[in-house]
C-alpha positions as CSV (number, residue, x, y, z in Angstrom):
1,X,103.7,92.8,71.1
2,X,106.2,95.1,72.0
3,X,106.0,98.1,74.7
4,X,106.2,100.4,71.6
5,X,103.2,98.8,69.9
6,X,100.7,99.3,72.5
7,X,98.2,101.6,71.6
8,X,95.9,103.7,73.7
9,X,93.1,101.1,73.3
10,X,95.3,98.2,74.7
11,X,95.9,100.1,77.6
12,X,92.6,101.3,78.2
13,X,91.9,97.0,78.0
14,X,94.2,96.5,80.5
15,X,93.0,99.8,82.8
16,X,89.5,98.8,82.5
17,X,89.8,94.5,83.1
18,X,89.1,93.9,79.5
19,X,91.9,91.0,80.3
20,X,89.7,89.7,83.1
21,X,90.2,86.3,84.5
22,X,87.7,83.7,85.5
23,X,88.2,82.3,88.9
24,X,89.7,78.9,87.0
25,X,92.5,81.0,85.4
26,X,93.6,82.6,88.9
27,X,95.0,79.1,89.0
28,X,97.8,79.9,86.5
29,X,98.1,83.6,87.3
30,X,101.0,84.7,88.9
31,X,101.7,83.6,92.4
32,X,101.0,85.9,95.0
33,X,103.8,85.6,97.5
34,X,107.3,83.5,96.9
35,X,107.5,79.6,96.5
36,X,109.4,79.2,99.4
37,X,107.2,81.1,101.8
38,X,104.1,79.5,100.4
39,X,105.1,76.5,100.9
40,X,106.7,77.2,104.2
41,X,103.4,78.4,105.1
42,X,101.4,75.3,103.7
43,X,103.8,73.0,106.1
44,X,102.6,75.4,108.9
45,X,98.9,75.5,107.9
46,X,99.5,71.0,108.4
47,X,100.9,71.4,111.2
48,X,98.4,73.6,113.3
49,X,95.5,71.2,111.5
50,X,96.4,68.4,112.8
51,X,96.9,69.4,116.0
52,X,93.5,70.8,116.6
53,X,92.4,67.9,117.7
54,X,94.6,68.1,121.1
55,X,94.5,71.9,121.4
56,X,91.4,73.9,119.5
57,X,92.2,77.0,121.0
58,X,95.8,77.2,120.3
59,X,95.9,76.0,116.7
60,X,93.0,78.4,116.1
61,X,95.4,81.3,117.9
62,X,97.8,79.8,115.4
63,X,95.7,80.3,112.5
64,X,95.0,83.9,113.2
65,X,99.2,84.2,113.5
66,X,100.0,83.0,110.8
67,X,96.9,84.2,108.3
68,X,98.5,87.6,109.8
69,X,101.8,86.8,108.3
70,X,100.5,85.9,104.6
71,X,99.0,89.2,104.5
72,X,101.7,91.4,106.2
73,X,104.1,89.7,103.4
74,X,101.8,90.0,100.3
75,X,101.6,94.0,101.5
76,X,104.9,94.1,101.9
77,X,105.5,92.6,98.1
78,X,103.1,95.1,97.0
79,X,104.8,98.0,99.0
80,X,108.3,96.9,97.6
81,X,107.1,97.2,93.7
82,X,105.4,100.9,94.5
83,X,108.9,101.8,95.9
84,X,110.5,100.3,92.9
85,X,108.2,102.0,90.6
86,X,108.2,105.0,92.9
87,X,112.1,104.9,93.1
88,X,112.7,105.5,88.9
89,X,109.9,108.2,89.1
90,X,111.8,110.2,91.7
91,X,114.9,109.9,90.1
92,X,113.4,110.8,86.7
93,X,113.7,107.7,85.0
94,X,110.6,107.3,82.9
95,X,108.7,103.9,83.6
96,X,108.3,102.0,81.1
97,X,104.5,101.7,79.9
98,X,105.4,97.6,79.9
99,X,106.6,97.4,83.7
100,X,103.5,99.8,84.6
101,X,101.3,97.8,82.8
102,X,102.3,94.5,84.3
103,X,102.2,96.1,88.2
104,X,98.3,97.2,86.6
105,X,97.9,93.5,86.1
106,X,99.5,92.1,88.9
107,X,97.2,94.4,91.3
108,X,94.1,93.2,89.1
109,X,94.8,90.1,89.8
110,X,95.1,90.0,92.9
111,X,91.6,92.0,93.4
112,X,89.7,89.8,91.4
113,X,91.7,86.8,93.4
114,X,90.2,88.9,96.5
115,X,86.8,89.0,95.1
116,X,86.2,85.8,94.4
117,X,86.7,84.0,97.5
């Protein structure tokens, strides 16, 4: 379906959750933050694991750190597709209903990904 075929109802779908995902399907939804920071982040999550055992307090210090920095880069991702969006508005290029739409979604998921847990 093109942007041009969506009718009011499809959007009110999408605005309202009618699209809503079961905690199983947040397994295929878009990822979150970039490959390459997620898995950067996985090697560090290892790392201060295993060494727990020698040093609690640190790797738990460690923890906090870098739980920190997977948040303060998901907002960041979130605050760089407002300014996108925000960006065409103030130059008056119109949005198209497609790319709000998918930002709609993207923030949906990631709410019901929050509210799952």
């Amino acid at each position: 379906m093109t942007t041009d075929q969506l009718t009011t109802a499809d959007l009110a779908n999408v605005a309202n959750g009618a699209e809503t995902r079961t905690p199983e399907d947040n397994r295929s939804a878009t990822p979150l933050l970039p490959g390459d920071f997620a898995s950067d982040m996985r090697n560090r999550w290892e790392g201060i694991q295993t060494a727990f055992v020698d040093d609690p307090r640190v790797s738990v210090q460690q923890a906090d750190e870098l739980v920190a920095s997977a948040i303060k880069k998901l907002a960041e991702s979130f605050a760089d597709e407002r300014g996108r969006l925000e960006g065409q508005w103030s130059r008056g290029n119109d949005v198209s209903t497609e790319d709000l739409r998918q930002a709609l979604r993207r923030y949906r998921e990631f709410f019901q990904r929050l509210l799952s847990v």
